[in-house]
N, C-alpha and C positions, 0 to 999 in steps of 0.2 A: 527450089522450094522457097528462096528465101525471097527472088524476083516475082512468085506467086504471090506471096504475103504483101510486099510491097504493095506491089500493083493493084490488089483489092483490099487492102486497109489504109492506103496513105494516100491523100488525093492530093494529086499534083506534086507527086512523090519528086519527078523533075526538080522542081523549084528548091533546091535545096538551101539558097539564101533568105528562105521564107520562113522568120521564125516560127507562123503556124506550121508550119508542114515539118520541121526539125521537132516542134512538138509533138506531132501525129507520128514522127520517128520513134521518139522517145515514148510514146504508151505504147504501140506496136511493140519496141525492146522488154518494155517491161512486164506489158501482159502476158508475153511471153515466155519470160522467166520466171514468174512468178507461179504459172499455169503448171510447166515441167521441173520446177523447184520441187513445190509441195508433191507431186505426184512421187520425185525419187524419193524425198525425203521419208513419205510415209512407206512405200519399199522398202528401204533401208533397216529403218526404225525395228519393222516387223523381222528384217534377218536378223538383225542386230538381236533382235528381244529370241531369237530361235538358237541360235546359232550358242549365245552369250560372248557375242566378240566385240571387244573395247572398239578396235578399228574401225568395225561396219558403224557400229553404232554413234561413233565419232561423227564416221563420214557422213550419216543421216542430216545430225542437226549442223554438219559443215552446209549441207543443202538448203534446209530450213534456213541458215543465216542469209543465205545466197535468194530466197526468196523475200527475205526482209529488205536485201541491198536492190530488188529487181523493182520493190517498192516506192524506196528511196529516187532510185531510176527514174520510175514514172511521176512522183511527186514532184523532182525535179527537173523535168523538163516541162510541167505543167506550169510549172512557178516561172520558171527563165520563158517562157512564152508570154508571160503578160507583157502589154503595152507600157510604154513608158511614161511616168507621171510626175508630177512636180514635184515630188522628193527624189528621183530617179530618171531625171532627161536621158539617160544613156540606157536605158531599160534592164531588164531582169538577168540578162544572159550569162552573167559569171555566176547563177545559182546552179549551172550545169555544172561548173566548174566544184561547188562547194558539194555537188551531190555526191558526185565523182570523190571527192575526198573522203566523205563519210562511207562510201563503200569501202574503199580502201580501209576506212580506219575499222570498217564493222571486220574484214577479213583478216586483220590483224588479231583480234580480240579471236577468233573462232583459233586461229591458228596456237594462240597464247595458252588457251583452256584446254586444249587437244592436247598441248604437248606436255602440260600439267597431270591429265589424265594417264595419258601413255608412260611416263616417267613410275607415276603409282603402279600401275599392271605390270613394269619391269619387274620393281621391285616386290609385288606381290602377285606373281603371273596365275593363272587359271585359265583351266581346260576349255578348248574351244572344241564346241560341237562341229561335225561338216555338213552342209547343206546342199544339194545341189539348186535347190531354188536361191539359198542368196546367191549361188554363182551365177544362175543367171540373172539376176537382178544387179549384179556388179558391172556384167556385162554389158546388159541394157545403158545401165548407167553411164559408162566411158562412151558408146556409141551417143547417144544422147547430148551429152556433153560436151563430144568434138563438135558436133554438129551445130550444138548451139556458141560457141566459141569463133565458129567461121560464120554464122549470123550475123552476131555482133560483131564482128572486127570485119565484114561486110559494108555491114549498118553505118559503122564508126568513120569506116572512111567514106561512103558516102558523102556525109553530113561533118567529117572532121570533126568528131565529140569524141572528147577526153574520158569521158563516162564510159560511151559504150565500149572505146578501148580496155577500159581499167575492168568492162563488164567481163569483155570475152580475154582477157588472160588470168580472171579469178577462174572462168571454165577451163580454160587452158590447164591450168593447177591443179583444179578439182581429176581432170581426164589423168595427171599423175598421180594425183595422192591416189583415186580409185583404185587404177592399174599395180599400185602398191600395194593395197587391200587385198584387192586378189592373188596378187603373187603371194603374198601374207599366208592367206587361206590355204589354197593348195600347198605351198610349202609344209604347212601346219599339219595338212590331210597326209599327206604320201610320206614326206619325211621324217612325222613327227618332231616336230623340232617346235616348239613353244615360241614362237617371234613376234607375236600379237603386239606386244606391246613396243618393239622396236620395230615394227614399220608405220605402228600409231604415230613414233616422233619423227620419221620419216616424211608421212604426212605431213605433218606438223611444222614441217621444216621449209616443205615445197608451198603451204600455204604463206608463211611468215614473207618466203621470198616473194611472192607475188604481189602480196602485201604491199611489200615494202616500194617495188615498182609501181607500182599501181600509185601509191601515194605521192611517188617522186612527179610521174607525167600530168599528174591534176594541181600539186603543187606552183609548177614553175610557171602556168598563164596566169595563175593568181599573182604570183610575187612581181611579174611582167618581164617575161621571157624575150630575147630579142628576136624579131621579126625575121618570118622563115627566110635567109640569103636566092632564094629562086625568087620568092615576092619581089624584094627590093629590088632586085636585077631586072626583072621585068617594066615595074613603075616605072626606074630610069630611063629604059630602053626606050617606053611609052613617052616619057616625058620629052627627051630629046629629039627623038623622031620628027617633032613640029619645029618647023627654021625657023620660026621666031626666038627658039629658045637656042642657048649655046653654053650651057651648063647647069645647075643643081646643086644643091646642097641645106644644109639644114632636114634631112628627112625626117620626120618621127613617124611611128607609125603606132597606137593607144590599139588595145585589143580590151573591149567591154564585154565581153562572151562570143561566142561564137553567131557568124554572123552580121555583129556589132563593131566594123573598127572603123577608124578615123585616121588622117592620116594629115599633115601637115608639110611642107617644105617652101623651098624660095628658088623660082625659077629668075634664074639670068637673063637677061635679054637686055642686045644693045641701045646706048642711052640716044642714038642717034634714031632708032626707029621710032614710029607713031605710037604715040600711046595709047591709041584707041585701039589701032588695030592689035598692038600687043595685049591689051586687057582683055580681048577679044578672044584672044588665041588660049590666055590662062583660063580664063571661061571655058573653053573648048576641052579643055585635061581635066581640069578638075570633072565636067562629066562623065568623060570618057571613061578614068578613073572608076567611078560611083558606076557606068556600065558593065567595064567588063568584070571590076574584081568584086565589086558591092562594097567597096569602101566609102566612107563619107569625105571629101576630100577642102582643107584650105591651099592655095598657094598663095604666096606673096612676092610680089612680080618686083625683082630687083636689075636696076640697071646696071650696066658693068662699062667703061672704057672698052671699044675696041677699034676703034680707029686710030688710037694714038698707036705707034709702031713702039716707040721707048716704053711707056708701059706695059705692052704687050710683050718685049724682050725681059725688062726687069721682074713681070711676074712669074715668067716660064723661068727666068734664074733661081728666086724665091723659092717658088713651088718646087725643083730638083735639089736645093738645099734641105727643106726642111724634111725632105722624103729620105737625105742620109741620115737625119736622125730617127724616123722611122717610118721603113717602107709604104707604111699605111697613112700618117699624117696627112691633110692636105689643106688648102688657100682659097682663101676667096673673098670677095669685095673687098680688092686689093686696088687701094687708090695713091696716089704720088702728090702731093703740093710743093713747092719750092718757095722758098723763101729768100729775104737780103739775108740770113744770117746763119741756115739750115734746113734739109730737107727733111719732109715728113712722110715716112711708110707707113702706113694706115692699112693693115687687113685682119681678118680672123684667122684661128688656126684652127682645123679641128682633130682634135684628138682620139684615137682609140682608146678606148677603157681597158684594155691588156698592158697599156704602156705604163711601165711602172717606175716614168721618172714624173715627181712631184711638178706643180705648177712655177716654180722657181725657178728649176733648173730650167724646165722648158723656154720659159719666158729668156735663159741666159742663154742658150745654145741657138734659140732664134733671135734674136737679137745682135747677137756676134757673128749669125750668118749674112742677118742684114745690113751685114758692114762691110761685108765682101762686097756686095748689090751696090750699094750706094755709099759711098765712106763718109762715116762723120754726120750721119742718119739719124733723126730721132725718129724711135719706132713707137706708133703708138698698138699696141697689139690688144686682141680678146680672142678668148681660150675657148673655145666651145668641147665638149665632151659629144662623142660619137654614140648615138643611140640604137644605130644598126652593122650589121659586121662591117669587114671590110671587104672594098671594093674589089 
């Protein structure tokens, strides 16, 4: 069903690094939800008003909220679709990101008022009619629900959106809190036993948590999450592959929404080859780059000694020192000068962001290794901070 919708609502559904077509994703999701929202929600509503059970009637406007957030959904992938313009060179795409949050933050509020509610019916319980039409309308409901949960977490991955994830584990939640409802109900019917209002906070509890996930995964590309450890692995792989080049470093990699990232590093290559032909070659990545992954890509083609044989020994010394101070540490535009009166170590260091010795110490622990290397060495060093995991 879902590869039917696709296929006759989203054209060039393929092209998924196509923010139009990520758009045509996102109203497909949401007209979607929006469509099967309101339809349970006024189901519900109607057991709810028959029946007179907090629960059902809870779960109603839980639906109704959920077609507000399907809304939000589609507004926000309208808006992250626009083109990019002279307030906004890097275009629209983190308002996927902000929609995502706002649904998260509308499922928290549904979850908060629910369990407000449910807490009052504890304390002042009343008689719940039994219905077999809301049981099947409960039932409808969870079937419906699963269904649209594996949609969007379909959809989601797809297109890699934070939103439609955060869409399809609020159904996820909903297919719990329902399936509580009902258990609710017949309990209610056969064993008489008054629970309405303790599986109201039940619900109330499954939505908060979903909530709460939901807000974390749309959170962290905002604040700038480190780039997926398969990505990186791969660029390097890519990067390295061409013999012009003989190492890497400096990565970054910018996520402007989905879609939209950029990416930056400093390709090594020896100072003895052509410089033409090596600009040549970083010309060559940086496309390749921008083909396979749809990143936007800079390099900046740095030369390295590798003919000299002593600096090529002294850096492989270096580099196996500062890796005992930690595993992950490493070296680079690592050059040698010698002098009438001293020699000069000159490279950078770069650092892991897990390493929780200050710049001081670093600076003393390297420094005193580069005394083993060269005795009687001034080192001139720079610290760079690591902006994607380790290798």
């Amino acid at each position: 069903m879902t590869d039917f919708l696709v296929r006759h609502f989203v054209r060039d559904y393929q092209q998924v690094q196509d923010p139009a077509v990520r758009e045509r994703y996102g109203v497909l999701s949401g007209g979607v939800g929006i469509f099967l929202n309101l339809l349970l929600s006024l189901g519900k509503f109607f057991a709810g008003v028959v029946t007179g059970s907090i629960a059902v009637t809870a779960d109603a406007f839980n639906n109704l909220s959920d077609a507000g957030s399907s809304v939000v959904t589609l507004v926000g992938f309208k808006l992250a679709g626009q083109k990019a313009d002279d307030g906004h060179p890097f275009g629209h795409g983190r308002i996927e990101y902000l929609a995502g949050l706002l649904v998260s933050l509308l499922i928290l509020m549904v979850g908060v008022e629910l369990g407000k509610t449910s807490i009052e019916k504890i304390l002042q319980p009343e008689e719940v009619a039994f219905s077999l039409l809301s049981v099947g309308i409960l039932i409808c409901s969870i079937l419906v629900k699963l269904w649209m949960s594996l949609f969007n977490r379909k959809l989601g991955r797809r297109i890699h959106s934070a939103a439609m994830q955060a869409t399809a584990t609020d159904s996820l939640s909903d297919v719990v809190a329902t399936s509580a409802v009902l258990a609710g109900t017949l309990i209610g019917h056969f064993a008489h036993v008054s629970i309405d209002g303790w599986i109201g906070v039940v619900v109330a509890v499954f939505i908060l948590r979903a909530g709460w996930g939901a807000a974390k995964d749309t959170l962290n590309p905002l604040l700038g999450t480190a780039p997926d450890p398969e990505l990186v692995k791969a660029i390097q792989q890519l990067v390295l592959s061409h013999e012009q080049v003989v190492g890497m470093h400096d990565l970054v990699i910018h996520d402007y929404g989905p879609g939209r990232r950029m990416c930056s590093f400093h390709a090594e290559v020896p100072e003895g080859n052509d410089i033409m032909e090596a600009h040549d070659a970083i010309d060559h990545i940086e496309r390749e780059i921008q083909e396979k992954f749809g990143i936007e890509t800079t390099a900046h083609m740095d030369p390295i000694a590798t003919g000299d044989s002593e600096v090529t020994r002294l850096r492989d010394q270096m580099r196996d020192l500062v890796r005992e101070i930690d595993p992950d540490m490493s070296i680079h535009d690592f050059r040698l000068t010698r002098g009438p009166r001293h020699t000069n170590l000159i490279f950078d260091v770069v650092v892991p962001h897990r390493c929780r010795l200050n710049d001081e110490e670093i600076r003393k622990r390297v420094t005193q290794a580069a005394g083993q290397v060269v005795p009687d060495c001034y080192v001139v060093l720079q610290l760079d901070r690591s902006y994607v995991g380790a290798k």
